[in-house]
N, C-alpha and C positions, 0 to 999 in steps of 0.2 A: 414204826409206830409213833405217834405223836402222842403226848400228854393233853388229857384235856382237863383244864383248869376250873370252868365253871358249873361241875359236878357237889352239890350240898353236900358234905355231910350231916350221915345221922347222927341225933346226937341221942341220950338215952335208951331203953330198950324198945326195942321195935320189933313187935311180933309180925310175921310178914301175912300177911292178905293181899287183895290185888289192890290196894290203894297206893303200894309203895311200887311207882317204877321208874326206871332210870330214864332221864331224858336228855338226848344229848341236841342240843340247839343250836353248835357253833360246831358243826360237823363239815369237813371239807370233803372234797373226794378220796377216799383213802381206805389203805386196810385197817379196821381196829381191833383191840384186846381189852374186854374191860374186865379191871382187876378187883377184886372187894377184901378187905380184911374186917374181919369179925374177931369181935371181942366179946367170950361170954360175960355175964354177971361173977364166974369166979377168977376171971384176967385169963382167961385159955385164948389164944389167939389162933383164929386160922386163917389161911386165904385160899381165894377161890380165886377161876378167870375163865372167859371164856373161851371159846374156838376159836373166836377172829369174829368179826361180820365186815361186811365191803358199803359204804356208802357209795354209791353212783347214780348222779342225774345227768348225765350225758348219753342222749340217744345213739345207737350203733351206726357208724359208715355206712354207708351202702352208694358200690357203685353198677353201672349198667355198661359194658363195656366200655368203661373209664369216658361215660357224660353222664346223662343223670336225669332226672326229675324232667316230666314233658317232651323228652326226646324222640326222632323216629328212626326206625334202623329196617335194613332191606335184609331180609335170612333171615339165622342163628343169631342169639341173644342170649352172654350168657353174666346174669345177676351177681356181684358178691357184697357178702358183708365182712365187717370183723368188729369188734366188741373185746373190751378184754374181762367180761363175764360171757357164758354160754348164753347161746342164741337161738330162736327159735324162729323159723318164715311161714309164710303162708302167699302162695302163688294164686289171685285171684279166688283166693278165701279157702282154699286148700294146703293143708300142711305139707311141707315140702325138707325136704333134707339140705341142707345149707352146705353143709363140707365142702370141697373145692369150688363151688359155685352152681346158678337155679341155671341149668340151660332153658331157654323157653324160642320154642321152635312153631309156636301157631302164629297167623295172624290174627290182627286186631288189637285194641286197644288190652295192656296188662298192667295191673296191681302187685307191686312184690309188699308184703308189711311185714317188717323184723322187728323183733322184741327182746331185750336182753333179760337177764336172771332177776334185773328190780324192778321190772315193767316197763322202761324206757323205753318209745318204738319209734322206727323212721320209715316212711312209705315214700314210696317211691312210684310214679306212674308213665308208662311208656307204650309206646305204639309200633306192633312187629309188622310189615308189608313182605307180600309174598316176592313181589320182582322188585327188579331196579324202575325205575321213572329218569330213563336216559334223558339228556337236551339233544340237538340237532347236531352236535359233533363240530369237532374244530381239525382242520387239517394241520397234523403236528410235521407230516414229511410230505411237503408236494411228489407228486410223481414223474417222472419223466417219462423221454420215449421208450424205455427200456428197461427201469426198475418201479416196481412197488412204490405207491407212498405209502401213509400212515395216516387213521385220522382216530382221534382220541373223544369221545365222548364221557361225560360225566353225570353222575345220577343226580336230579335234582333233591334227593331225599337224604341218601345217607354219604352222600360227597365221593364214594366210589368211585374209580375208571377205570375203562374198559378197551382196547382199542383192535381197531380192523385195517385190512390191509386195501388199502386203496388202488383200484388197476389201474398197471404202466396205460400210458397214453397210448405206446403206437407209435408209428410215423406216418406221419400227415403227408398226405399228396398234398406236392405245389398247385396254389391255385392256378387255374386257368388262363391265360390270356386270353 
């Protein structure tokens, strides 16, 4: 807990109404406790404190299969956040259960917006594709007359590969004279 310095005090008696409240203007991110000692008109001293309260303006993490904001992914997608207050999501405007993470399994374009306990929020937007969008394949094992080669292709969307088995060649009949 930190002290904070720049709190008035009251001075004479002060009946409370809502015109007296405490303002703290040099608040960092942190847990607080504020404390009050009361002194009646006969020298009876008491004090009071509160429960704690949390300042925080840092909006919650959120990652999308560890990339993030504008990205595109082929499948399963699955969202997380963390916040060190409680969090709440909303999946394309629908409220969603956050705990291990959103899986989101449709295609098209999706919204995750998470909000912590002080209203901080971080959005996030991404784009789920139902297949791969393969290139034309690179041949990683030529073949011979006799074994398999290999050839690797890779999705031009979410950098996946994939690879297939290339047929042996065969033996060539000698050309002709």
């Amino acid at each position: 807990n930190e002290a904070i310095d720049d709190i008035t005090t009251a001075t004479g008696w002060l009946t409370y109404d809502a015109d007296h409240k405490l303002t703290i203007s040099k608040a960092n991110e942190n847990d607080y406790v504020v404390y009050a000692k009361v002194t009646d008109k006969s020298g009876n001293v008491s004090y009071a404190s509160t429960d704690g309260f949390v300042v925080d303006t840092t909006a919650p993490a959120v990652t999308v299969n560890g990339a993030g904001n504008g990205s595109e992914y082929c499948g399963n997608v699955t969202v997380t956040a963390e916040d060190r207050l409680d969090i709440t999501a909303t999946l394309d405007g629908y409220n969603v259960p956050v705990g291990s993470g959103i899986l989101v399994n449709t295609t098209g374009e999706h919204t995750v917006v998470v909000t912590d306990a002080a209203g901080n929020e971080s959005t996030v937007t991404f784009t789920v594709n139902a297949d791969h969008t393969w290139d034309e394949g690179v041949v990683t094992t030529a073949p011979t007359c006799t074994e398999d080669g290999e050839k690797t292709f890779t999705c031009e969307i979410c950098g996946g590969t994939d690879k297939k088995a290339v047929e042996a060649l065969g033996h060539l009949a000698p050309s002709t004279y």
